[in-house]
C-alpha positions in Angstrom: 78.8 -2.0 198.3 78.3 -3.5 195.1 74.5 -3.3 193.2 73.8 -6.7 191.6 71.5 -6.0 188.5 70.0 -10.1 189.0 68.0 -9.8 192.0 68.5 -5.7 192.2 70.1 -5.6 196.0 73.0 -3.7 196.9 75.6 -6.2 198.8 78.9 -5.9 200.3 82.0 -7.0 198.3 82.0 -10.6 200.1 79.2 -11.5 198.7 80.3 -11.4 195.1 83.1 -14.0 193.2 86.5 -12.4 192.2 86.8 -12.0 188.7 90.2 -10.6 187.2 88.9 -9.6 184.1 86.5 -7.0 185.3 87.9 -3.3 185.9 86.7 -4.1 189.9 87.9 -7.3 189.8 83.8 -9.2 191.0 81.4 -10.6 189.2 78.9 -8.6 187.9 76.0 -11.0 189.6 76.0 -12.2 193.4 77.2 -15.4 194.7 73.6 -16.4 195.5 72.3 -15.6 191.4 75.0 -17.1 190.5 74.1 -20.3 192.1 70.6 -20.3 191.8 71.1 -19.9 187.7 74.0 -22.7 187.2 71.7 -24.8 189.4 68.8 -24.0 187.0 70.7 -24.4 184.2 72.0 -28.3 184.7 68.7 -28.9 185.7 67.5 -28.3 182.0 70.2 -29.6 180.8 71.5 -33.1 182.2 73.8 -33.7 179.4 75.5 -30.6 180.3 75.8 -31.6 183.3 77.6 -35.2 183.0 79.6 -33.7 180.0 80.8 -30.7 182.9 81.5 -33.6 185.4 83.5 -35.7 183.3 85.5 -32.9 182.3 86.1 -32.0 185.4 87.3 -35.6 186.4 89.6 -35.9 183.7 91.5 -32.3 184.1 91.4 -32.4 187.7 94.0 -35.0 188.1 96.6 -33.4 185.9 98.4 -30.7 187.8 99.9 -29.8 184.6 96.9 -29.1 183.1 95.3 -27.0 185.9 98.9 -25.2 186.4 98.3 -24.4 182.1 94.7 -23.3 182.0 95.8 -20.7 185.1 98.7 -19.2 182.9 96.3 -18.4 180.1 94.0 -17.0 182.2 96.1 -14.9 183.8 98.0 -14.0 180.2 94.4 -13.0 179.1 93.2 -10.7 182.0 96.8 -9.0 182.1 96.3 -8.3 178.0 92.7 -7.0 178.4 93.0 -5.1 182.1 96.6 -3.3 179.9 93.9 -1.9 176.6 93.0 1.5 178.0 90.3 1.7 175.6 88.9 -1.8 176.9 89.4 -0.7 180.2 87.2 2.4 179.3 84.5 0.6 177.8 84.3 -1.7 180.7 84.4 0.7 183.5 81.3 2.6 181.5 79.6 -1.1 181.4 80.3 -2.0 185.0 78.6 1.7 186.0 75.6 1.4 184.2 74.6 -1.7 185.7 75.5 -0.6 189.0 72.6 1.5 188.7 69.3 0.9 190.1 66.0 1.2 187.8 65.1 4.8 189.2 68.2 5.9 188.5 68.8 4.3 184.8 65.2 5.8 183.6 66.8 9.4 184.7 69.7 8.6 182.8 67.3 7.7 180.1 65.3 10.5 180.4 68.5 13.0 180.2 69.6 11.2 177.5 66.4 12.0 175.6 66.4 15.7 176.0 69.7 15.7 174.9 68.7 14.2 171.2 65.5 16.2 171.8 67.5 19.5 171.6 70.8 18.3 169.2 68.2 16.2 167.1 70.1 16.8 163.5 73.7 16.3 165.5 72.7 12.9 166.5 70.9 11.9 163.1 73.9 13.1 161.4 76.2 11.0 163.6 73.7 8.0 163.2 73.1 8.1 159.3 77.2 8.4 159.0 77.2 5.4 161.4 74.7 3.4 159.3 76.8 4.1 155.8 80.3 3.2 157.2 78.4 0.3 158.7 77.2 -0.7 155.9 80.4 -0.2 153.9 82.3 -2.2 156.0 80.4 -4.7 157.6 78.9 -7.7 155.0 77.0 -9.7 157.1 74.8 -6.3 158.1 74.2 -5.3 154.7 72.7 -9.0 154.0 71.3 -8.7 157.2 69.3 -5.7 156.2 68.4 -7.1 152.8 66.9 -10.0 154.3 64.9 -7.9 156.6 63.6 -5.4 153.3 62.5 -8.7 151.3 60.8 -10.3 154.5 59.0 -6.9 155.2 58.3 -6.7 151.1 57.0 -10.3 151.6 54.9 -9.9 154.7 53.3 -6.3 152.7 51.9 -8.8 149.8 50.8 -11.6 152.7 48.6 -9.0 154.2 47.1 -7.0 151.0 46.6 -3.9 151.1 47.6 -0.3 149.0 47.5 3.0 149.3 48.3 5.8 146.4 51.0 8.3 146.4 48.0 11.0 146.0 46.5 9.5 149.2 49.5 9.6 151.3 49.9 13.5 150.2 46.7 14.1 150.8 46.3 12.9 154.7 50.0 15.1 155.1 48.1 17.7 153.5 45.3 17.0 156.2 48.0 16.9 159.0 49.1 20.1 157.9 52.6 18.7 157.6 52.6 17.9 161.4 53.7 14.6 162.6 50.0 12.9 164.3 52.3 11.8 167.5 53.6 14.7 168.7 52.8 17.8 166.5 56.0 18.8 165.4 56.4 20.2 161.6 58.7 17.4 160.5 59.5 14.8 157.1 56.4 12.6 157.5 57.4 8.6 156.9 55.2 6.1 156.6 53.9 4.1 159.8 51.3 0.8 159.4 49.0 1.5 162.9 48.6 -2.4 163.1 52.0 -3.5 162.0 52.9 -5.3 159.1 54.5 -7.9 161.2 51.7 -8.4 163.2 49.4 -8.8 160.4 48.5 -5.5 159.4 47.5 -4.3 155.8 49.4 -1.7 153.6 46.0 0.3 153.0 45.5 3.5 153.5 43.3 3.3 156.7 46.2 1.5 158.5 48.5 4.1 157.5 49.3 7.5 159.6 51.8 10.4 159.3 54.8 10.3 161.8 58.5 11.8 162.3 60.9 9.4 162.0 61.7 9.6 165.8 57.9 9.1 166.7 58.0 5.8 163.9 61.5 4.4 165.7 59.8 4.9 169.4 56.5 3.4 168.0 58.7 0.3 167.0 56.2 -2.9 166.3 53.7 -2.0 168.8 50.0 -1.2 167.5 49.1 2.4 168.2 46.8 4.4 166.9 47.6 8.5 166.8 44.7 9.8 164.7 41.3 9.7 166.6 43.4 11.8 169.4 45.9 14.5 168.0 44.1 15.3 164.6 41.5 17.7 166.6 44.2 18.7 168.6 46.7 20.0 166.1 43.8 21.2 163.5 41.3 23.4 165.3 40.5 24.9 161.7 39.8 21.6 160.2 37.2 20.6 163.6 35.6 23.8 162.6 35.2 22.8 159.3 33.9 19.3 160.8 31.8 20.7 162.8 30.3 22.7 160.6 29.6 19.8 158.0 28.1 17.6 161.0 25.6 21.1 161.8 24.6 21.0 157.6 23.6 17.0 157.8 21.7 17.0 160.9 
C-alpha cells in the first residue's frame, strides 16, 4: 500500500506510475490525480497543449530520438539513485508524505517539545545557519535586504511611533514575561495588527513577546494583552482593582 498525499487514500502499488528516480521507484501522486491535474492543466492552458502535441508529433517518428532521450534518462536516475546522501534525503521525503494528517500533526507535535526542551540548542544551530547563509548565499542576503526596506517602507505608510521609554515601560508592566505564554524571556517587538496588513508602529499596536511566540504569531492579527496581563500579574489586578474601588 502506498498513501497518496493528493486525494489522501491509501492505494495498492498498481495504482501508481513507475518512476525510476524515486527511492520506491512510483510516483508520489496516483494514477487517477495525476490525470485529473494534467487534464486541468491543458484545459487552462490550450497553448500548452498544441505546443505538447506538436512536440510529440515531431519526436515520435524518430526512433533515434526516443532511443536518445531513454539513455539520458536512464544515465540520470542511475547517477541520482548511486548519491547516498540523495538517496537519504529522498527516502526521508518519500516517508513524510506517506503520512496521513493525524499522523504528521504528532510528528509536529513531538517535534515541538523537542525545541520546547533544547530551545538554546536549536536557536544556536539556527542563528549559525542564518550567518553561514548569509555568508555564502548572495541572492538571500539581497533577499533579506529587500524585505528590511519594504517592512521600513510599509512602518512610514502606516504612521505610527512608539518611544524607547514606552517599550521599557510595558516590559516593566509585563514583569519581563512574554504576554503569549508567560515565560521570563528577551521581549522583541510584535505589531498586534501587522505592519503588512496595515497596522501602525504606535505604541497601542505594540505587545511584548519571545521570539518563538513572535515567529508562531507570523502575520496573523492577534491580540495577547486583554487575556494574559491579569493572568501573569495578580499584583498589578490588585493594584487595578483597587484604583477602580477609589474612582467609583
Amino acid at each position: 500500500m502506498k498513501h497518496c498525499p493528493r486525494c489522501g487514500k491509501d492505494l495498492p502499488e498498481e495504482a501508481f506510475h513507475k518512476n525510476r528516480c524515486r527511492v520506491d521507484g512510483l510516483h508520489q501522486c496516483c494514477k487517477e490525480c495525476r490525470s485529473k491535474y494534467r487534464r486541468a492543466r491543458y484545459a487552462a492552458n490550450p497553448e500548452l497543449r498544441e505546443a505538447r502535441a506538436e512536440e510529440y508529433r515531431e519526436h515520435a517518428m524518430d526512433p533515434e530520438f526516443v532511443e536518445n532521450n531513454r539513455r539520458r534518462v536512464r544515465e540520470y536516475c542511475r547517477e541520482k539513485r548511486s548519491d547516498p546522501e540523495w538517496r537519504a534525503i529522498e527516502r526521508e521525503r518519500l516517508a513524510w508524505k506517506n503520512l496521513s494528517s493525524e499522523q504528521k500533526q504528532q510528528a509536529i507535535d513531538r517535534q515541538r517539545v523537542r525545541r520546547a526542551a533544547n530551545r538554546e540548542i536549536f536557536n544556536r544551530k539556527q542563528n549559525e545557519y542564518r550567518r553561514e547563509r548569509r555568508k555564502k548565499d548572495a541572492k538571500f542576503r539581497q533577499a533579506k535586504r529587500d524585505e528590511a526596506k519594504m517592512r521600513k517602507h510599509l512602518k512610514r505608510a502606516n504612521g505610527g511611533s512608539y518611544t524607547a521609554e514606552e517599550w521599557n515601560t510595558m516590559c516593566l508592566f509585563v514583569g519581563g514575561r512574554c504576554v503569549a505564554c508567560g515565560q521570563i524571556a528577551e521581549l522583541t517587538v510584535d505589531h498586534i495588527i501587522p505592519v503588512s496588513m496595515g497596522g501602525g508602529n504606535d505604541i497601542n499596536n505594540i505587545q511584548p513577546l519571545c521570539m518563538s511566540c513572535n515567529a508562531s504569531k507570523g502575520a496573523t492579527e492577534m491580540d495577547f494583552r486583554p487575556l494574559t496581563l491579569w493572568a501573569i500579574m495578580p499584583e498589578t489586578r490588585a493594584e487595578f482593582a483597587c484604583l477602580e474601588g477609589d474612582n467609583g
